[in-house]
MIVEX-160032 format. One line per field, with one value per atom (N, C-alpha, C): residue in one letter; atom name; x, y, z. Coordinates in steps of 0.2 Angstrom, whole numbers, always signed. Layout:
BEGIN
residuo = a; ...
atomo = CA; ...
east = X; ...
north = Y; ...
up = Z; ...
% end
This chain:
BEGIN
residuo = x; x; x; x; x; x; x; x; x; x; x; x; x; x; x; x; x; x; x; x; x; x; x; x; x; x; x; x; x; x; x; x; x; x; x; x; x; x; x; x; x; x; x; x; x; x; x; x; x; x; x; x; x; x; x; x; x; x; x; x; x; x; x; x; x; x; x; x; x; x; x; x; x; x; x; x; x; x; x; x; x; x; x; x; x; x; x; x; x; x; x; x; x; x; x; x; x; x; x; x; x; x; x; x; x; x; x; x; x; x; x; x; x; x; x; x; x; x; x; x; x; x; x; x; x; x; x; x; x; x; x; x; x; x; x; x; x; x; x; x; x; x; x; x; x; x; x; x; x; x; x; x; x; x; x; x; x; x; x; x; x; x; x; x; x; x; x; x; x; x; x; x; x; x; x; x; x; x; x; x; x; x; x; x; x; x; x; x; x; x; x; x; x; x; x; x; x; x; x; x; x; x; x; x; x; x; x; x; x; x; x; x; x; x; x; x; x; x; x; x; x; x; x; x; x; x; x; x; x; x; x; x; x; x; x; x; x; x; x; x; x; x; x; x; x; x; x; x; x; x; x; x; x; x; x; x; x; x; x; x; x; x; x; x; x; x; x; x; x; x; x; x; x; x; x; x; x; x; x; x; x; x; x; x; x; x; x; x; x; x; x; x; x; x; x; x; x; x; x; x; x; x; x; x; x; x; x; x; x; x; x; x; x; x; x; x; x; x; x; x; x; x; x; x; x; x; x; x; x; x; x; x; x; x; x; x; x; x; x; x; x; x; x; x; x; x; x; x; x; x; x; x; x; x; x; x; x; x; x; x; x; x; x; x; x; x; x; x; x; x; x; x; x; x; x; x; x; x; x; x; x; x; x; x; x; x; x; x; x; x; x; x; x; x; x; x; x; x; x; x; x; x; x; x; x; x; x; x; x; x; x; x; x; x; x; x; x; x; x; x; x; x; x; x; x; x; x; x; x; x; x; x; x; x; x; x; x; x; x; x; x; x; x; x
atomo = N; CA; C; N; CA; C; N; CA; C; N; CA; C; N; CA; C; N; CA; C; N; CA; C; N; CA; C; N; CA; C; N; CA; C; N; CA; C; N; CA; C; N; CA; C; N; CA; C; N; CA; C; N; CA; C; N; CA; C; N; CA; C; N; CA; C; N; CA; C; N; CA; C; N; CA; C; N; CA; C; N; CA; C; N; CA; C; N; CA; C; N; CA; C; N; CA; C; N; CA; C; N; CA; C; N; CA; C; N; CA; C; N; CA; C; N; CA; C; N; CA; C; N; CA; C; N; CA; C; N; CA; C; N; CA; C; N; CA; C; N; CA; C; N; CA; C; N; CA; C; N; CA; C; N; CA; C; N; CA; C; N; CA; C; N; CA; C; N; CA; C; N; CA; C; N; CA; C; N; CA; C; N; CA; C; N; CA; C; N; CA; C; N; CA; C; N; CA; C; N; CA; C; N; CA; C; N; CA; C; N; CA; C; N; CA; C; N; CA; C; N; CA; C; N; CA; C; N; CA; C; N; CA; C; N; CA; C; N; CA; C; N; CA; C; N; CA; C; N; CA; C; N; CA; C; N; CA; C; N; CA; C; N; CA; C; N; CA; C; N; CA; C; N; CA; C; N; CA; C; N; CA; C; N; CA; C; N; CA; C; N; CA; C; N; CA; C; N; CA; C; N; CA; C; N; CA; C; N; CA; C; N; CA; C; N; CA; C; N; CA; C; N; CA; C; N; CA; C; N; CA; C; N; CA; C; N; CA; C; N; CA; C; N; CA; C; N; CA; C; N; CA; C; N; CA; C; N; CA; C; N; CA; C; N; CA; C; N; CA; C; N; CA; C; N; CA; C; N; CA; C; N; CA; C; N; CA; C; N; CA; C; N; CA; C; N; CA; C; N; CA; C; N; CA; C; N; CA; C; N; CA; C; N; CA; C; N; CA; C; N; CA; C; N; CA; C; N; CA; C; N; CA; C; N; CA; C; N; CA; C; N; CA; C; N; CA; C; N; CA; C; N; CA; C; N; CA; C; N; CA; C; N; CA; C; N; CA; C; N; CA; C; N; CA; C; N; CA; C; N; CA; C; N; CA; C; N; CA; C; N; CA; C; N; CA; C; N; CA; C; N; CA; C; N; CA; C; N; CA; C; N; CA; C; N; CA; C
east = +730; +735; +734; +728; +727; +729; +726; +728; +734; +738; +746; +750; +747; +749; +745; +740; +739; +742; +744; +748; +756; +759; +766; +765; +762; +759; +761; +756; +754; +760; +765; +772; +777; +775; +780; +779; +773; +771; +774; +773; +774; +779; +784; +791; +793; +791; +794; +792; +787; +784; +788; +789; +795; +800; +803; +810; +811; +805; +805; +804; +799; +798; +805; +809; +815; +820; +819; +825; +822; +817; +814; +815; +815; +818; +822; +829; +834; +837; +834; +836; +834; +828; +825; +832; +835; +837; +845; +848; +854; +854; +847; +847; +849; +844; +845; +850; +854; +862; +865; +864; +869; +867; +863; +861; +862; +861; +863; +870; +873; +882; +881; +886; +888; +888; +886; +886; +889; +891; +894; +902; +903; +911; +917; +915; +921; +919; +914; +912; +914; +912; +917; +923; +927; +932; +937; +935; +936; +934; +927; +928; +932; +934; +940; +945; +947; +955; +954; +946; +948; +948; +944; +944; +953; +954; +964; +966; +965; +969; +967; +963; +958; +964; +966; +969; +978; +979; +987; +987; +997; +997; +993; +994; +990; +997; +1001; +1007; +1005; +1005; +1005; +996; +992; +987; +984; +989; +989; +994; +998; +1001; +995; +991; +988; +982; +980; +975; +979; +984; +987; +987; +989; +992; +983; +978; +974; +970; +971; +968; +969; +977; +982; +980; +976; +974; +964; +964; +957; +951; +953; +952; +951; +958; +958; +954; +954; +948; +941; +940; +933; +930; +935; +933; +932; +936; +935; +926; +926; +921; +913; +916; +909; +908; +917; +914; +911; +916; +912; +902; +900; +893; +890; +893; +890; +889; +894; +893; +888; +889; +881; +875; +874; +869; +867; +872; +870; +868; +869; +867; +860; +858; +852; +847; +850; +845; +845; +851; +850; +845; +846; +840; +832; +831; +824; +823; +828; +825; +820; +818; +813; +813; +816; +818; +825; +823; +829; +835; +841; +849; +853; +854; +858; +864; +866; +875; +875; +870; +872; +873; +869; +870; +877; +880; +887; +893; +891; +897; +895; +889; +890; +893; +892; +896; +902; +904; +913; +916; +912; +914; +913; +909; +908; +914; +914; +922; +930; +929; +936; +936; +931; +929; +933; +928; +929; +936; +939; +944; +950; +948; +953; +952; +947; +945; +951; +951; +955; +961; +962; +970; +972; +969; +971; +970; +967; +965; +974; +976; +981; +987; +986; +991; +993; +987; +987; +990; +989; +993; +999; +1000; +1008; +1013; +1009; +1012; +1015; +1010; +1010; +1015; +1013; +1017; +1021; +1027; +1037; +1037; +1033; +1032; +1031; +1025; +1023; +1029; +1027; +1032; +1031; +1036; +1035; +1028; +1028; +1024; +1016; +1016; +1010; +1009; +1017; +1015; +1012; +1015; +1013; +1005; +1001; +995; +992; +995; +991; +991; +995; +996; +991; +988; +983; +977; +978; +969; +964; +965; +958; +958; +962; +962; +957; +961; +955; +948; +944; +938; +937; +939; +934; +930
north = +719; +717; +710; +707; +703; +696; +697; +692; +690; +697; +695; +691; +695; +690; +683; +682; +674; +671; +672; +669; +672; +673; +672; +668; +668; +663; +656; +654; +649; +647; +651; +650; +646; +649; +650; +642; +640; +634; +627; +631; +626; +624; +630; +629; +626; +627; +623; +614; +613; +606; +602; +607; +603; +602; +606; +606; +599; +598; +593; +587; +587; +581; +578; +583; +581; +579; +583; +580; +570; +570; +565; +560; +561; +558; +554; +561; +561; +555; +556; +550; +543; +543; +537; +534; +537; +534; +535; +539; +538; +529; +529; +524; +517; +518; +511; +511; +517; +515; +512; +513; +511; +503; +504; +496; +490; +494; +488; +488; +488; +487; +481; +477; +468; +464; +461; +455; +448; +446; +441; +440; +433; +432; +438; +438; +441; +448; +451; +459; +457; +454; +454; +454; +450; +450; +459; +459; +466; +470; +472; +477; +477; +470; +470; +472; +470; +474; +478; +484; +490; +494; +491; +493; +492; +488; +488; +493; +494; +499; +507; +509; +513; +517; +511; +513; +516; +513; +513; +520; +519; +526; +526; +531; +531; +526; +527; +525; +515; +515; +509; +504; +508; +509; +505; +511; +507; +502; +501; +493; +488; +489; +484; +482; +487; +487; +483; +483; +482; +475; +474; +463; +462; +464; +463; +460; +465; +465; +463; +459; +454; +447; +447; +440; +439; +445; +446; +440; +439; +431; +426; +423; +417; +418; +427; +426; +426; +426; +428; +419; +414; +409; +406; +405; +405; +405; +413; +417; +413; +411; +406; +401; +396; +390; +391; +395; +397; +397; +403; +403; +395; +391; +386; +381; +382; +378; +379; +386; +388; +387; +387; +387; +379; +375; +367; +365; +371; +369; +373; +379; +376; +373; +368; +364; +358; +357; +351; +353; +358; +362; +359; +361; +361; +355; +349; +341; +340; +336; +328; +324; +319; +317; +322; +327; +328; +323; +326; +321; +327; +325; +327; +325; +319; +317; +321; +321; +327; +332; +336; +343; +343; +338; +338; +339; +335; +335; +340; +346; +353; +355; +356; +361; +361; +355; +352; +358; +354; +360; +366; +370; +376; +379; +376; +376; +377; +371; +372; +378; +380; +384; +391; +393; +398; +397; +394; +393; +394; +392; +395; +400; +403; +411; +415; +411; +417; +416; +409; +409; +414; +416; +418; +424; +428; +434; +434; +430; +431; +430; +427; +427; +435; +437; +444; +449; +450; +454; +450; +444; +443; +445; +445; +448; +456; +459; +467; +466; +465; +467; +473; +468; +468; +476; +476; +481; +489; +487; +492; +496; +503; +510; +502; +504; +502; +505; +511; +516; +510; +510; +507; +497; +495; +487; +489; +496; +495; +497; +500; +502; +498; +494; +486; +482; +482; +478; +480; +486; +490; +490; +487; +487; +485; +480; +475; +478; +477; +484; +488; +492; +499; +498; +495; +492; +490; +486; +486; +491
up = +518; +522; +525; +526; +531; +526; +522; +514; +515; +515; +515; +519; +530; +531; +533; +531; +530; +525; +521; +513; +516; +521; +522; +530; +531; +537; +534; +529; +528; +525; +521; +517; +524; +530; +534; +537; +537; +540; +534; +529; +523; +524; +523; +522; +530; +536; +542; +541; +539; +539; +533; +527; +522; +524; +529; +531; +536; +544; +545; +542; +537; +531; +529; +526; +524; +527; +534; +539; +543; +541; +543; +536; +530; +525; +527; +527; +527; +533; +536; +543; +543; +540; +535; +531; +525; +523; +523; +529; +531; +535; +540; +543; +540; +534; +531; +528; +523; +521; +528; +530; +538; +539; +539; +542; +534; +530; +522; +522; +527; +521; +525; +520; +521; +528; +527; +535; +533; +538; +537; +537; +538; +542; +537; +531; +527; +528; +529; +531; +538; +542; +550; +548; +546; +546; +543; +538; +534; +541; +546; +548; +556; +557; +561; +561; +553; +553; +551; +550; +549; +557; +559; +569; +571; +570; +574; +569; +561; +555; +559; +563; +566; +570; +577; +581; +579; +573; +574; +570; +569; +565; +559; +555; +547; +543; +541; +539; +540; +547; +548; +547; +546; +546; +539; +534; +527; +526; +529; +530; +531; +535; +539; +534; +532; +526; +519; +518; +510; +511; +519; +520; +518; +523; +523; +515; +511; +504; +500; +501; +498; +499; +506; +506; +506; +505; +507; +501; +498; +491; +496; +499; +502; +509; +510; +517; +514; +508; +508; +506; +504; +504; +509; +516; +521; +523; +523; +525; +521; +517; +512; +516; +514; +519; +526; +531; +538; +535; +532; +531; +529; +525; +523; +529; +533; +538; +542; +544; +548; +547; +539; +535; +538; +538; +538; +546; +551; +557; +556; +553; +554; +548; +546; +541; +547; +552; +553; +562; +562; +568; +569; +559; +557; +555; +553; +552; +556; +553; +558; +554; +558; +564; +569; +573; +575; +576; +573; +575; +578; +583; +589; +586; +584; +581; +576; +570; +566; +567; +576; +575; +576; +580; +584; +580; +572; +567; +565; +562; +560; +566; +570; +573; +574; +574; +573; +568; +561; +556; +556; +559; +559; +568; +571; +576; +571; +566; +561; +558; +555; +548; +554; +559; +563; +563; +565; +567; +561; +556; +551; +549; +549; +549; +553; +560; +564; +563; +559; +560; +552; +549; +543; +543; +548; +552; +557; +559; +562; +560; +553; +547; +545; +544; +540; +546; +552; +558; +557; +556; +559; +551; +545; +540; +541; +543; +544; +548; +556; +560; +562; +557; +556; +553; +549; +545; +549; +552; +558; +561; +564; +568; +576; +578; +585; +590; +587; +590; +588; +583; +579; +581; +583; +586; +595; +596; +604; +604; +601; +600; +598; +595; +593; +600; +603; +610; +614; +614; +616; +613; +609; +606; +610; +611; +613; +620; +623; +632; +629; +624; +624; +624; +620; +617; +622; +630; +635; +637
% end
């Protein structure tokens, strides 16, 4: 009997230590799914209007998603130049001789780039809108409030 229970002892240790093992995997690699989806201005942009697509109706919801995917091409260009620009303030970071006037004209262009980003982000809400429940334009009027 003593065989036996050392050999369900031992089972019971095994089987707990697996269990942790796995739920420690498990966390391991839910982690990194999480932290690998896309970066950068065109995944910003996409997970913005899915944060406003969040709050409204569902009906209106998928409205705001449909403008968004209809121009989502012309934003992911955008979203390239915006990066290309950035990319070029920091090559102009790491010169020597540092240039100050250079840093000044990347920045320039990464102010426009940014800035037709959000106009084309503002194009995509002013397309949906119209479309939108009233219920779903007043909740949009609310968004940014809420999120403080």
């Amino acid at each position: 009997m003593n065989s036996w229970w050392q050999s369900s002892q031992v089972l019971r240790t095994t089987l707990l230590v697996s269990v942790a093992l796995n739920l420690l995997a498990g966390g391991i690699l839910a982690g990194r799914l999480h932290h690998s989806r896309p970066s950068g201005p065109e995944s910003r942009a996409e997970r913005l209007i899915e944060r406003m697509a969040s709050v409204l109706p569902a009906d209106d919801g998928a409205i705001l998603r449909r403008v968004f995917h209809a121009h989502q091409a012309g934003i992911g260009a955008l979203a390239v130049d915006l990066g290309a620009a950035r990319d070029e303030v920091r090559q102009v970071l790491r010169a020597e001789p540092f240039d100050q006037r250079a840093l000044q004209t990347v920045f320039g262009r990464v102010r426009e780039r940014r800035q037709a980003m959000h106009e084309a982000i503002h194009e995509v809400v002013a397309e949906a809108a119209p479309q939108f429940s009233p219920q779903g334009r007043r909740r949009l009027s609310d968004w940014r409030k809420d999120e403080q």
